[in-house]
N, C-alpha and C positions, 0 to 999 in steps of 0.2 A: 592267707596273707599275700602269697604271691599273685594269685588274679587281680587283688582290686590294683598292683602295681603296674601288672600288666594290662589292666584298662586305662588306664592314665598314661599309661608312652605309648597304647596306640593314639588314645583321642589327643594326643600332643601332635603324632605325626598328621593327623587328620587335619587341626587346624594349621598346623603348619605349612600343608600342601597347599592349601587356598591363597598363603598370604604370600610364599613362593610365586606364585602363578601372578597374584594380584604388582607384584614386584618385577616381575620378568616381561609383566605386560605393558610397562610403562615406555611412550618414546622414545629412543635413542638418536641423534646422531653425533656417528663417530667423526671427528674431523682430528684427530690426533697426526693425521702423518700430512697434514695442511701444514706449507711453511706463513701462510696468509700475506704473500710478497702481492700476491693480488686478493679484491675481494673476494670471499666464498656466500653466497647464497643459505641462509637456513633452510632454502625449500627442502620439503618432502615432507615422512608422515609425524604428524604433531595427533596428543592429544585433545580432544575438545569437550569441555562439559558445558553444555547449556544451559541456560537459567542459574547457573555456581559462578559464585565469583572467588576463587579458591589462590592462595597465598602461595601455596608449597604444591608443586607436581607428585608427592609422593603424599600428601594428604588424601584420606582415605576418607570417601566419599559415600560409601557402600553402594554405588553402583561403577560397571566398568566405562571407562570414557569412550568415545565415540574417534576412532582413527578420520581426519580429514587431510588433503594434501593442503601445505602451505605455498604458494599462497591459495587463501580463501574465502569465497562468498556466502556465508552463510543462507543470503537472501537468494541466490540462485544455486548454491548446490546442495542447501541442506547437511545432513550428516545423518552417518547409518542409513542411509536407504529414504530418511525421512524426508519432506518438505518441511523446513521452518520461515518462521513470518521474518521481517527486514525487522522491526522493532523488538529491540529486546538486549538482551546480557549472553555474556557467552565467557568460558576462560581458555586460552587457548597454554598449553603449557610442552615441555620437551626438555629433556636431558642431555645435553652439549660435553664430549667429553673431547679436551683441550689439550693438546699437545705444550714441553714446557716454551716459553715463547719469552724471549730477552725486552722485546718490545711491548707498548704496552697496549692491548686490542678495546676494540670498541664497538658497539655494534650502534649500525644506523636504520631509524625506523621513519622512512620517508612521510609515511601516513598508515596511520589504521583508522578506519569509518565506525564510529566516529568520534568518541574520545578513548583512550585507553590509559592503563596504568601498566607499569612494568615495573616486575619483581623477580630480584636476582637473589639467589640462594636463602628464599623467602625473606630478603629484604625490600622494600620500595625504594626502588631509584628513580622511577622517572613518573609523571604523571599529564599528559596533555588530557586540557578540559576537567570533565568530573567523569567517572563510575561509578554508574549505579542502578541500582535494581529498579528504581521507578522513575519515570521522567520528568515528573516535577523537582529532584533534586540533582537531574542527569545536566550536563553542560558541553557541548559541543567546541570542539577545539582544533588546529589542525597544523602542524609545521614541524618539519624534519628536524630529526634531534638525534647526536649522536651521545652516548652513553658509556661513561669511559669505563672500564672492569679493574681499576687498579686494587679496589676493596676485595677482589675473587682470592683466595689464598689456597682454593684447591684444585686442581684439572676437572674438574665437573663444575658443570653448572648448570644449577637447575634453572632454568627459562619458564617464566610463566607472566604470561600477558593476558587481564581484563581488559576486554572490550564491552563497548557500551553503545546502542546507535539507534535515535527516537526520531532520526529527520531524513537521513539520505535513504535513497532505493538500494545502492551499495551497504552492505556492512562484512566488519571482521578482518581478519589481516588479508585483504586485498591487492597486497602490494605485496612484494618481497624483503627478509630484510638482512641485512649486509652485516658480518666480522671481517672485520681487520683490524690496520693500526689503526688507533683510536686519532693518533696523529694526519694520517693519511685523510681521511677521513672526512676529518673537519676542514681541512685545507680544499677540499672537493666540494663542500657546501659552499664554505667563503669562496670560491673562483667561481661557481656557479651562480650565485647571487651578485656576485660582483660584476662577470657578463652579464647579466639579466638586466643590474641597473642600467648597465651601461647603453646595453638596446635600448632597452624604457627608454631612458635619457636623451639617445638620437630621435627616438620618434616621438618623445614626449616635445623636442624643441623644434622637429619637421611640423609635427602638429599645430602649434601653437604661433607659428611665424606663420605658416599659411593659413593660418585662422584671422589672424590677425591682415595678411595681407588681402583677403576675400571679403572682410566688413570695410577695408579701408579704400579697396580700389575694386570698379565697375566694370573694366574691363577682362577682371579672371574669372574662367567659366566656372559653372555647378563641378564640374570634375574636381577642380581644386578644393572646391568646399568640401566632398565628398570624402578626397585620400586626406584631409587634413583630421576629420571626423573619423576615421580609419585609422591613424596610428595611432591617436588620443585610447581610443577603445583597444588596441593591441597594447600598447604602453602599461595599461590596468592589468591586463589578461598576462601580460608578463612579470608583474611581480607581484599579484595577487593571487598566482599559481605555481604547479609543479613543487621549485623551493622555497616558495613566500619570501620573498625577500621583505614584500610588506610587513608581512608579520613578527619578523625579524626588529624591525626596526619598531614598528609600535606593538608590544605585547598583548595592551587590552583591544582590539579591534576584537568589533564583537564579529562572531565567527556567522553567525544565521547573513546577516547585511556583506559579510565578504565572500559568501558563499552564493550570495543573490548577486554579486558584482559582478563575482566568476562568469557566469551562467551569460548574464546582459552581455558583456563586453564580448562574448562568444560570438551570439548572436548580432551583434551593434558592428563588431569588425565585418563579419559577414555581410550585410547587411549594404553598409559602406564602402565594401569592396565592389559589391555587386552593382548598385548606383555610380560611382567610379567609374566602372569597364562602358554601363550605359551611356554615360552623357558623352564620355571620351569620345563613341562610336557610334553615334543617336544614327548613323546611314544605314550601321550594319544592324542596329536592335531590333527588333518586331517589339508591339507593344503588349500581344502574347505571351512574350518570354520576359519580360521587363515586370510585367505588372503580377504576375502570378508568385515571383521571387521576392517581391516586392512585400506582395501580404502575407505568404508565408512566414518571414524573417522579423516581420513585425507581429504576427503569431506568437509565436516563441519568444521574444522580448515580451510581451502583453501577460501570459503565462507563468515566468519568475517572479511577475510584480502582483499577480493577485491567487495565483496558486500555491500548498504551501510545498517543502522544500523535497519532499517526495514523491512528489509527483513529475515535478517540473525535471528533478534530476534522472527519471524513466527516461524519458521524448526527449534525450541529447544523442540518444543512437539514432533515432531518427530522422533529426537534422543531419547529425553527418551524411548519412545515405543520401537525405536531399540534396547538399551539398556536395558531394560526390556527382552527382549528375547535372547540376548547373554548372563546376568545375570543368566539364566538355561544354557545355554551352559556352563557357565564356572563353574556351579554345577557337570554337566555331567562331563568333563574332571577331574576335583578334586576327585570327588566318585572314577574315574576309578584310578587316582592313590593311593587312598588312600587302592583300595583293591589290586594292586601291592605292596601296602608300600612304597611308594616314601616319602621322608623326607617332613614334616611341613606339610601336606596334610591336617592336621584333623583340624587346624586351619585356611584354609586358606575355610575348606566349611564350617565352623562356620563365617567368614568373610563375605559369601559370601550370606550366608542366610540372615543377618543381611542389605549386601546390596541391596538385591532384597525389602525388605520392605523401604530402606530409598531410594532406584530410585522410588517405588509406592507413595509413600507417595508426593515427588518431582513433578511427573507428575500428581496427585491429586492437586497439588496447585497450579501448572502451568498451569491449566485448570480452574483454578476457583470452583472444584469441592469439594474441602476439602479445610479447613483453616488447616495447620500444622504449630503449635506453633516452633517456635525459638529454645525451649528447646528442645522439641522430637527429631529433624533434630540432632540437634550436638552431645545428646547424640548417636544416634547410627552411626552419622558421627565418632566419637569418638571411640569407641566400634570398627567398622571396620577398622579403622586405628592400634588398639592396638595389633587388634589379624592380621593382615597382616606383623606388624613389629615382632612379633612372631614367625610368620611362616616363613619371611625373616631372621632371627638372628639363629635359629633353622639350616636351609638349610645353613648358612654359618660356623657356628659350625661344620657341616655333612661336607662338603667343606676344613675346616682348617683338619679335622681329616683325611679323604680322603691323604691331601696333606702333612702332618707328615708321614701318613701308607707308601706314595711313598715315602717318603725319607728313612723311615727304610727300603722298599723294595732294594732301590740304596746301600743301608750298606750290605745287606744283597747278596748284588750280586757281591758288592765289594770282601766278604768275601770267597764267592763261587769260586770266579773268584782264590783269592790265594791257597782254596783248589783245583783246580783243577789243580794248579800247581805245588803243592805238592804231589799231585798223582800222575801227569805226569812223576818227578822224582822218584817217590817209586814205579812205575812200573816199571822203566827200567829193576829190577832185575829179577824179574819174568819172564819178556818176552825174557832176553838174557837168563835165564836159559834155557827157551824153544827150543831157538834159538840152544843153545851149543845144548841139548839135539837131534834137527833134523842132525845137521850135525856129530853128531856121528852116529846114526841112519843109515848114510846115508854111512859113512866111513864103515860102520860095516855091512851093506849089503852084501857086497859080500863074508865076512866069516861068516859060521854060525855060526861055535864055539867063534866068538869073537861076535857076537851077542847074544848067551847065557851065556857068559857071564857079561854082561853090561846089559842087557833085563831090571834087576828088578829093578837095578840103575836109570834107566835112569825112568821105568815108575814110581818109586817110587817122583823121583828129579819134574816132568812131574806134578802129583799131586798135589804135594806141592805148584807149581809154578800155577797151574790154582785154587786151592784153593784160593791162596792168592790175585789170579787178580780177582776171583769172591767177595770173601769178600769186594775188596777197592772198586769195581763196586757198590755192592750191598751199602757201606755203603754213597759210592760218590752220587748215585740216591738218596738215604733216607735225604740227605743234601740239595741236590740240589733241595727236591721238597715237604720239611717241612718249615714250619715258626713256630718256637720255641714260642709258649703260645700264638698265634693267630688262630683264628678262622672265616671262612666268613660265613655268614650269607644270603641263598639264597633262594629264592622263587621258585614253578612249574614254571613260566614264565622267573624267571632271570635262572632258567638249561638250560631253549630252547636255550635261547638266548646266554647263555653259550655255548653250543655246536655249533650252528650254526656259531659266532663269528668264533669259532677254528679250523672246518672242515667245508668241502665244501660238504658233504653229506645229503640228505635227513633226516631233523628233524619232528617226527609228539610229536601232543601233544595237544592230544582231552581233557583232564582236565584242562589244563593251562589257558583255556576259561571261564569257569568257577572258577579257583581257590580262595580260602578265603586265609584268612592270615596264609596258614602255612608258617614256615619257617623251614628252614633245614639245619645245621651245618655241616660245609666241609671244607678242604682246597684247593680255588682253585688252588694254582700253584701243589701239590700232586694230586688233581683228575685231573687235565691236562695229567700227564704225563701216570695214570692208565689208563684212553680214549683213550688215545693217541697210548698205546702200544698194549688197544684190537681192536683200529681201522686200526691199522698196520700190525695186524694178519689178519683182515678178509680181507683188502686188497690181504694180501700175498694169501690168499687162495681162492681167488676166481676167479675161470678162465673168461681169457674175454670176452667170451663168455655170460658168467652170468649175471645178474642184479646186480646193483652196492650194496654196503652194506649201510643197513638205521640206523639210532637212532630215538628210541621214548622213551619217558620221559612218563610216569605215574606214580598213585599214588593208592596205597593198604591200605587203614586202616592208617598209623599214617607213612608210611617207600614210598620214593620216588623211582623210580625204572627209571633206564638210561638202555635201554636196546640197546646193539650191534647186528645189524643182518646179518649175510652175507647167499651167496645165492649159496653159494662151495659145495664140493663134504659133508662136513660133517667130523665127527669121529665116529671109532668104537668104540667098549663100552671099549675095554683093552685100547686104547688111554684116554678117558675119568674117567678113574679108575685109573689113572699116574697124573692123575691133581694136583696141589700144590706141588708137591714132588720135594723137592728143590736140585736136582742130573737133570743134562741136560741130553739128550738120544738123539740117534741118529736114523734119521727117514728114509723113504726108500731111500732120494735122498743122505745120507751120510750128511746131516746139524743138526747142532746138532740143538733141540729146546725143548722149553717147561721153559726157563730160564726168560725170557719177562712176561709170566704170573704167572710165581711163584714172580717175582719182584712183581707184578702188585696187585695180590694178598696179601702177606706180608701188603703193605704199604695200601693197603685197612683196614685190620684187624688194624693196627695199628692208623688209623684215626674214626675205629669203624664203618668202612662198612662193606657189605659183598657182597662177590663174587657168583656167581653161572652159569654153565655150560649148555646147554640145547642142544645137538645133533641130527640130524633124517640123516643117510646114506641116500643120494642124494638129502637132503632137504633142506642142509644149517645148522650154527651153532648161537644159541643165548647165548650173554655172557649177564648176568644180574649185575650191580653194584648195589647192594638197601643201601640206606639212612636212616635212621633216622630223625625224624621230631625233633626238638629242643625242 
């Protein structure tokens, strides 16, 4: 009798030892001496059974669960040692033991990939989307939810989360998820979605006014079209992510079309950013670098709209990294206009510094490899939105003034136009005196004495009348090619391109490669016409046999130098010694000259240049215009 008693309280302690072990092996964490004045993190080791969709952490499964760190991928880290597929069911569950707590806690689950359900002390409290074992009855969902514990009546709690995920490359509790006051909490959600709008809302209405000001008026460039098409796309990507604010607000948005929006507006901001930086700086772009970014970006846009949602959601690491290294390109292009001086430049590479940390930061948490807090991202999402609309309001200001200057230039030509009509009549005099004056000349040829008599008449009347057409000429040019209390404002690089523009001649300009920010004060419609008239010279004088005449632009110390070169016979020094002398003279072929460079000269002096001459008999002649640096 006593054996068979004593086979039944051993084979008690037998099973008992199993179910001990099966009980002590369960999850823990302790957070009892948490006063949760801030959040606490659930990370660390959780339970996970895959293919179970299990209610209760202490349901007994007959096999033991698989230890994973929270947060987790199941798609990239597997569990036990295994590789598991992205598609599938999994229950992720752990033992919470709670300190007593006056206030009242809540835990927040930003996102799990990619719907789940949540069960508190095998109760269902919360459920985004559907769970389920098969994907035709499976439903994809997605938006932060805090979950109040006021129903918990014990200091334990058991934690058990089905996850469910048939579409993204990500699945399982990928995120981390947050106890505290349940209070606190929610107030964090709402201030975050409420910034959110509020960004949206500025670039939803940047957007949308310069969209509208781009179909309405001809004069704003591709750039405006571009950053208008750019906030529009961040505006989406702002509350259509992170804490949905969209989703918030309308509940049934289907989650597949908001998660293909996500994805576009990634790429579309991109996209439009990068087009943006191009057209702003078409000087400093290569069509190398423009065009390659160009079909990438519309790649991965083309991708989310006919590939399905796990695929497309792989190739986002991808882009970033791409994006990461266009992000120095468009440093590269900026610097380069910035030491041209192109308008908004200095803002847009403080922008761009700002974005190279928030793409790193992005493809750090896209990877798994850095957790970046909510707050970090926005503010310098934030940051580089403010100083981009900066730099776009700046350049349109530059733009509105640009297109006032053309209008007062149209006044100004208007004006031109009646003085040169005014001339036209108030020369008549002059040149019919002329006129009288040959055909007496001509009457009076054949007597002498009635040509010495009239002689001193006529060349005295002669005088008068070429004085006075030199005077209107002289003062007709001085009008025709000043802008009354305007000044332009030009660089070593904008004279290159100043002269190349105007003439078809050989421009060099070994400094302009190197040039810093000088600038240089000029008029260009009055240096047009001074160029114009020593480039008209060395034409005239260069036989054509010769080498054609070059300009080169350098720079001396603080004074810009536009140098003329032609490749002609030269002047002699009594020719060169007659320079500036505002009396024309007549040269070996009977033409009168030297009147074009006393013009040319004058109006130099008068803008605060200077002229200078440089001859070699058979060597060619150098006319120098030098600048002043501003």
């Amino acid at each position: 009798m006593k054996r068979p008693v004593l086979y039944v309280f051993l084979l008690s302690l037998i099973s008992i030892g199993p179910l001990r072990a099966q009980v002590s092996s369960k999850a823990i964490l302790d957070l009892r001496s948490e006063d949760f004045s801030s959040s606490v993190l659930l990370n660390g080791e959780w339970d996970f059974y895959w293919d179970e969709l299990l209610v209760h952490s202490k349901e007994f499964t007959g096999k033991e669960p698989e230890k994973v760190s929270v947060p987790h991928n199941w798609a990239r880290s597997g569990a036990g040692g295994e590789e598991l597929p992205a598609f599938g069911y999994a229950t992720y569950a752990v033992q919470v033991l709670l300190p007593k707590s006056e206030s009242e806690l809540g835990l927040l689950i930003t996102h799990a990939y990619s719907s789940y359900k949540v069960l508190l002390n095998g109760m269902t409290a919360y459920e985004s989307g559907k769970v389920a074992t098969k994907e035709s009855d499976y439903l994809m969902y997605r938006e932060p939810k805090v979950l109040r514990l006021h129903g918990i009546q014990t200091d334990t709690l058991d934690l058990v989360i089905q996850v469910a995920n048939y579409d993204h490359s990500v699945a399982g509790l990928a995120t981390g998820i947050e106890l505290a006051s349940a209070d606190k909490l929610i107030r964090r959600i709402e201030l975050n979605r409420g910034v959110s709008m509020f960004i949206a809302g500025g670039l939803g209405i940047t957007g949308f006014i310069l969209l509208m000001f781009c179909l309405g008026a001809d004069h704003l460039s591709l750039s405006a079209l571009f950053y208008a098409f750019f906030s529009l796309a961040m505006m989406y990507r702002i509350i259509g992510a992170d804490f949905y604010p969209l989703h918030g607000m309308f509940r049934n948005v289907d989650a597949m079309l908001s998660l293909c929006m996500e994805y576009i507006s990634i790429y579309a901001a991109s996209l439009f950013a990068g087009l943006f930086i191009f057209n702003m700086y078409p000087r400093q772009t290569s069509k190398w670098v423009k065009w390659p970014f160009v079909i990438i970006c519309s790649a991965f846009i083309v991708q989310v709209l006919v590939l399905p949602a796990f695929i497309y959601t792989q190739t986002l690491i991808y882009f970033l990294l791409f994006l990461i290294i266009y992000v120095f390109v468009f440093v590269v292009i900026v610097i380069k206009a910035r030491l041209a001086n192109e308008p908004a430049s200095r803002y847009l590479v403080s922008a761009l510094s700002v974005l190279l940390f928030w793409v790193g930061f992005q493809t750090l948490a896209f990877s798994g490899i850095l957790v970046v807090s909510y707050d970090l991202r926005f503010v310098l999402l934030t940051i580089i939105i403010i100083l981009c609309n900066l730099a776009l309001y700046r350049t349109l200001f530059y733009k509105v003034k640009v297109i006032n200057q053309a209008e007062a230039d149209l006044a100004l030509q208007k004006n031109k136009q009646t003085m040169l009509s005014l001339i036209s009549h108030e020369i008549k005099m002059p040149v019919a005196t002329l006129q009288m004056n040959i055909e007496m000349l001509d009457h009076a040829s054949g007597s002498p004495q009635k040509f010495l008599e009239v002689k001193d008449k006529l060349i005295g009347m002669s005088k008068k009348s070429v004085s006075t057409i030199k005077q209107m000429l002289h003062d007709f040019i001085y009008f025709m090619s000043t802008r009354q209390g305007n000044t332009d404002e030009l660089t070593l690089r904008q004279l290159e391109d100043f002269c190349k523009n105007n003439w078809s001649l050989k421009v060099f300009c070994h400094a302009c490669k190197v040039a810093g920010p000088n600038v240089f004060l000029t008029d260009k419609m009055t240096l047009r016409y001074i160029l114009n008239t020593l480039i008209t010279n060395a034409l005239k004088y260069s036989p054509s046999t010769a080498a054609r005449p070059e300009i080169k632009v350098a720079m001396e110390e603080d004074i810009a130098i536009i140098e003329i070169r032609d490749y002609g016979p030269g002047m002699p020094k009594e020719v060169l010694d007659r320079i500036g002398e505002s009396r024309a003279h007549i040269n070996e072929n009977n033409e009168i000259s030297g009147m074009g460079l006393f013009l040319a000269m004058d109006l130099a002096t008068r803008l605060g240049h200077h002229i200078d001459v440089a001859s070699r008999l058979g060597g060619g002649t150098s006319v120098y215009v030098k600048i002043k640096r501003k």
